[in-house]
C-alpha positions as CSV (number, residue, x, y, z in Angstrom):
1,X,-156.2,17.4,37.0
2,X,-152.5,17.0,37.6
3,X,-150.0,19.2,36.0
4,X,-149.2,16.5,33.2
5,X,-152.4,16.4,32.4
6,X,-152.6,20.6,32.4
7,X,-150.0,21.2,29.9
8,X,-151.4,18.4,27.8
9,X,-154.8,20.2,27.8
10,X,-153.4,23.6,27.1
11,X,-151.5,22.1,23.7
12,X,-154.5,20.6,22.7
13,X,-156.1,23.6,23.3
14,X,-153.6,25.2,21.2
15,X,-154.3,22.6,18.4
16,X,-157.6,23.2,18.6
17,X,-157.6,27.0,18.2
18,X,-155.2,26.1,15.0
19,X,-152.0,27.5,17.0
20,X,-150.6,24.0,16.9
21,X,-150.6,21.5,13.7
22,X,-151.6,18.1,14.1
23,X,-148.0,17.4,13.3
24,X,-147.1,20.0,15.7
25,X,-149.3,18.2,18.5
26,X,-147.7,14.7,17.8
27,X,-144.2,16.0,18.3
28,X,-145.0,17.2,21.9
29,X,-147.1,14.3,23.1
30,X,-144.2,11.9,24.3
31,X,-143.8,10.6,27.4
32,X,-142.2,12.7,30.3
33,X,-142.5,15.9,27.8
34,X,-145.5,17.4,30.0
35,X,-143.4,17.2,32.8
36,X,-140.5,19.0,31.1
37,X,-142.4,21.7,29.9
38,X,-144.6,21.8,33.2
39,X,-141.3,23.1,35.2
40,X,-140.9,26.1,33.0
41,X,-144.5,27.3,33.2
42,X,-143.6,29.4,36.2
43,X,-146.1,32.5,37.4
44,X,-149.8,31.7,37.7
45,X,-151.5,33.8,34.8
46,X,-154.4,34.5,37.6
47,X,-151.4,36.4,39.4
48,X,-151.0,38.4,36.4
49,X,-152.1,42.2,35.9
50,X,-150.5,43.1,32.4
51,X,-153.3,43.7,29.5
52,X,-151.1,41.9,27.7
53,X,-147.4,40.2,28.0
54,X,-144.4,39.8,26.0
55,X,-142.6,36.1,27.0
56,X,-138.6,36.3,26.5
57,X,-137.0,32.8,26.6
58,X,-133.6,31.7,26.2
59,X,-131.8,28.7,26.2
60,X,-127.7,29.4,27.0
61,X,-125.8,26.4,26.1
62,X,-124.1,24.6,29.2
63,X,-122.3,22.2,27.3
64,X,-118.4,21.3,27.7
65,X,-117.0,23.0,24.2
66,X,-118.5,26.5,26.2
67,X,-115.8,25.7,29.0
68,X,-113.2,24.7,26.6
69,X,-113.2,27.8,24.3
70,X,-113.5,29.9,27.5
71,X,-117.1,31.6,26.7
72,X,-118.2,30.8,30.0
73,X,-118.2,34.6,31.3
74,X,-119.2,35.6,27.6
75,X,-122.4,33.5,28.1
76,X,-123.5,34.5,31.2
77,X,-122.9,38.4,30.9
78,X,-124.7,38.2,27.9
79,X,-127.8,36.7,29.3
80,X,-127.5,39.2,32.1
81,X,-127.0,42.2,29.6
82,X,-130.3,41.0,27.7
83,X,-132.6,41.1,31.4
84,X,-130.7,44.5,32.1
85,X,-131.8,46.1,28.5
86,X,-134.9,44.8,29.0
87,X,-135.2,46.1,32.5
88,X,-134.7,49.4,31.4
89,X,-137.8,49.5,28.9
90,X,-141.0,50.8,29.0
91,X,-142.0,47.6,29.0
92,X,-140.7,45.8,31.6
93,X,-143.6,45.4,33.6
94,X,-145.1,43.3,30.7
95,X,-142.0,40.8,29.8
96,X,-142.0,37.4,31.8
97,X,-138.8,35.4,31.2
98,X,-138.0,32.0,31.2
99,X,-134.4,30.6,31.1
100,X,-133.6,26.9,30.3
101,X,-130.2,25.6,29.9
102,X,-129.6,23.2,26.4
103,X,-129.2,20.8,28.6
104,X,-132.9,21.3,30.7
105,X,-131.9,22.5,33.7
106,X,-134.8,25.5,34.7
107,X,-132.9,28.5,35.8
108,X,-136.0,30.6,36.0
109,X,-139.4,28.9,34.9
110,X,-141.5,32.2,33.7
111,X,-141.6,35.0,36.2
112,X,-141.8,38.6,35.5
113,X,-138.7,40.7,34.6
114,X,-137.9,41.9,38.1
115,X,-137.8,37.7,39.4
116,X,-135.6,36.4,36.8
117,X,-132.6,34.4,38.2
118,X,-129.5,36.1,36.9
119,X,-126.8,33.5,35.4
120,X,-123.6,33.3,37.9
121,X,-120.7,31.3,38.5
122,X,-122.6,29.1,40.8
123,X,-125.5,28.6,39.1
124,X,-123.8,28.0,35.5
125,X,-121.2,25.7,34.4
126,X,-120.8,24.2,30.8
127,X,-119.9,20.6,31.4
128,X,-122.2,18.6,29.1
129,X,-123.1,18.3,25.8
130,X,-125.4,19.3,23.2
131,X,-129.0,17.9,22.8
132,X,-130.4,20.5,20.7
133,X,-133.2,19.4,18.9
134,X,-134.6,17.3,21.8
135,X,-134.5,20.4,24.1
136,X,-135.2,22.9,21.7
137,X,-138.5,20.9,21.2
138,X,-138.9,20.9,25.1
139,X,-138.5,24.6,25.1
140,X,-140.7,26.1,22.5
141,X,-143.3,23.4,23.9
142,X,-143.5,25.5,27.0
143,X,-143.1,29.0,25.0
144,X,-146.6,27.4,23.2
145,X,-148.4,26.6,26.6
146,X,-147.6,29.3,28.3
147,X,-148.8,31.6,25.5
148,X,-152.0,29.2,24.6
149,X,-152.2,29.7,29.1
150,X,-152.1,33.8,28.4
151,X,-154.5,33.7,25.7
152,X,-157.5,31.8,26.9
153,X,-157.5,34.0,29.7
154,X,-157.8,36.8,27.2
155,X,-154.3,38.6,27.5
156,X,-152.9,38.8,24.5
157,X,-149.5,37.6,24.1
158,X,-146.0,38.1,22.5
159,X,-143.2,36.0,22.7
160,X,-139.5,36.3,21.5
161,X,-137.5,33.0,21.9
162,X,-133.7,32.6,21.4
163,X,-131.6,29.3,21.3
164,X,-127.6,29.4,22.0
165,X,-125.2,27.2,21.0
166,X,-121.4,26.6,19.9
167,X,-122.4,23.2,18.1
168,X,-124.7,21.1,16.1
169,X,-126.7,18.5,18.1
170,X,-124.6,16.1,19.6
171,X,-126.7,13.9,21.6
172,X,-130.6,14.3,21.3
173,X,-132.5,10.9,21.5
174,X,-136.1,11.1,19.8
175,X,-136.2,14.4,18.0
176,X,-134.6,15.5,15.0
177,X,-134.2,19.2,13.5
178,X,-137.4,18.1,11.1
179,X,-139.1,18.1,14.3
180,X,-138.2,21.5,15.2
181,X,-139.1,22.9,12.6
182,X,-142.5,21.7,12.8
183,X,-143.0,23.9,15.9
184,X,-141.5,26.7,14.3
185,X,-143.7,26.8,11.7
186,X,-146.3,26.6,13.3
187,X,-145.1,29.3,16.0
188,X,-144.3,31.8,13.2
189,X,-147.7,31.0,11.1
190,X,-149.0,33.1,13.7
191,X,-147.2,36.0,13.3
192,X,-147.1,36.6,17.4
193,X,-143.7,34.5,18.0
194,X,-140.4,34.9,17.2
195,X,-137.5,32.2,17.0
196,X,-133.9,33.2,17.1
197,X,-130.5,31.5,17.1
198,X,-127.4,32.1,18.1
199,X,-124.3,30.2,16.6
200,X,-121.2,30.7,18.5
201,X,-118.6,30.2,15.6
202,X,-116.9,27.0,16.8
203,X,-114.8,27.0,13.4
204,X,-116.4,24.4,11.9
205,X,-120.1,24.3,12.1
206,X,-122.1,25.8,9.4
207,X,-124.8,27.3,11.7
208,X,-127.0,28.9,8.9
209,X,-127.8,25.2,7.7
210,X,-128.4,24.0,11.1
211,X,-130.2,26.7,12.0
212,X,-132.7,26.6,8.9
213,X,-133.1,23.1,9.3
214,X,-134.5,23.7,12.2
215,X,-137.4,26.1,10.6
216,X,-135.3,29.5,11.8
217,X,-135.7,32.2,9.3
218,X,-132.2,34.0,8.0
219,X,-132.8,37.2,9.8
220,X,-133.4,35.4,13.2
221,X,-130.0,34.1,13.0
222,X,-126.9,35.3,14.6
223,X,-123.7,34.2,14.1
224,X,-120.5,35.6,16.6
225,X,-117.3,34.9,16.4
226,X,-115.8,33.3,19.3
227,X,-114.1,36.2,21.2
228,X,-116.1,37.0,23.9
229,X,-116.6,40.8,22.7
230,X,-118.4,39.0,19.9
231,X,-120.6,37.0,21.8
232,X,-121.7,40.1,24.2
233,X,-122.5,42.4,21.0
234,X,-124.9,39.3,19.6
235,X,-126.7,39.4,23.0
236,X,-127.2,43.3,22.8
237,X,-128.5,43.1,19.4
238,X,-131.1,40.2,20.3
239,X,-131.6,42.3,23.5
240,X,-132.3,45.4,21.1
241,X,-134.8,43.6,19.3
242,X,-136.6,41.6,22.2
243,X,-137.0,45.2,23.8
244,X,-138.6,46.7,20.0
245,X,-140.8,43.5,19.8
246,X,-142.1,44.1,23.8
247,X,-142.3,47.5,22.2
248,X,-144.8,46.8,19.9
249,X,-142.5,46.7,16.8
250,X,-143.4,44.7,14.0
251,X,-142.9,40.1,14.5
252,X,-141.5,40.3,11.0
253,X,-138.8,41.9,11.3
254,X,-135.2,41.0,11.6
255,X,-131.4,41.5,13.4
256,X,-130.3,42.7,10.1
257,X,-126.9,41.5,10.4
């Protein structure tokens, strides 16, 4: 079985155990998807010891507007501050990350805490634009085989997603926020996952809408301002509730803000 064909079997595995609609299933069976969602599988769950895991993703935006509003550092210190909060939990030894850029390129496909690439100034740069839907879909396609891949092998799984950007979608090609939101739903109707936003204020965009388009709920949304003092205090609060989640805190709860 090649690796296209695994990740196909581990969704429908997933629709089959009712973890994935039928909907849910149709969205993610397009061609090249496997393959997408194949390079962010990462670590072997045979090479795992936890009892049971907690999967952080996030998805920092690397398009241009980044650049031009100068968030660049803001971005990339924030990502680092949320792996260095996590680091220091009681946790740790139980989170696996995965970082995607908006645009798809796999800074770290899942690999336990202590492997997980750090964003720098040569592995980032925002110079492109913003397929959001199309790679959100991408992303929380791999969140849902990688936890489908945990739990058949009897580890029961956690998994905390969060999607950055300073713009609606600009540029996605065959899915639309409807489609999203399918996979959220799904994702949320079993109370193990939780999807978060961040909307970097770009002074126009009304990210609540976008984001609830998408299937977000309220409480998973954050929206900073665009100083980067802003931006670094929306990554500590996500990083403050990844680290209660891995924790064993309650899925339902919230940033409050």
């Amino acid at each position: 079985m090649n690796n296209d064909d695994k990740t196909k079997k581990l969704l429908a595995d997933a629709h089959k155990t009712g973890a994935l609609s039928a909907t849910g299933l149709a969205t993610l069976d397009v061609v090249d998807l496997g393959a997408q969602i194949q390079a962010g599988l990462g670590v072997s769950v045979d090479d795992v010891a936890a009892s049971e895991v907690v999967l952080v993703t996030m998805m920092p935006d690397d398009s241009g507007s980044i650049a031009a509003a100068g968030n660049i550092g803001a971005v990339r210190d924030g990502h680092n501050l949320v792996l260095d909060a996590l680091g220091r939990s009681r946790q740790a030894g139980e989170v696996f990350v995965h970082t995607r850029y908006l645009n798809g390129h796999v800074l770290t496909p899942y690999a336990p805490l202590t492997n997980a690439v750090r964003m720098t100034t040569q592995n980032y740069s925002a110079d492109k634009g913003t397929p959001l839907y199309d790679q959100t879909v991408v992303l929380l396609g791999t969140v849902l085989a990688k936890s489908q891949e945990f739990t058949q092998s009897g580890v029961p799984v956690r998994t905390v997603t969060l999607l950055i950007t300073d713009g609606a979608d600009a540029g996605s090609t065959r899915c639309s926020a409807r489609d999203v939101k399918t996979l959220v739903q799904d994702m949320l109707a079993q109370e193990c996952h939780v999807v978060a936003a961040m909307g970097i204020s770009d002074g126009a965009t009304d990210f609540k809408r976008v984001f609830r388009d998408m299937g977000i709920p309220d409480r998973w949304i954050l929206t900073p301002g665009n100083s980067a003092q802003e931006i670094r205090r929306a990554f500590q609060v996500f990083s403050q509730s990844a680290a209660a989640i891995g924790g064993g805190a309650a899925m339902l709860g919230g940033f409050g803000n």
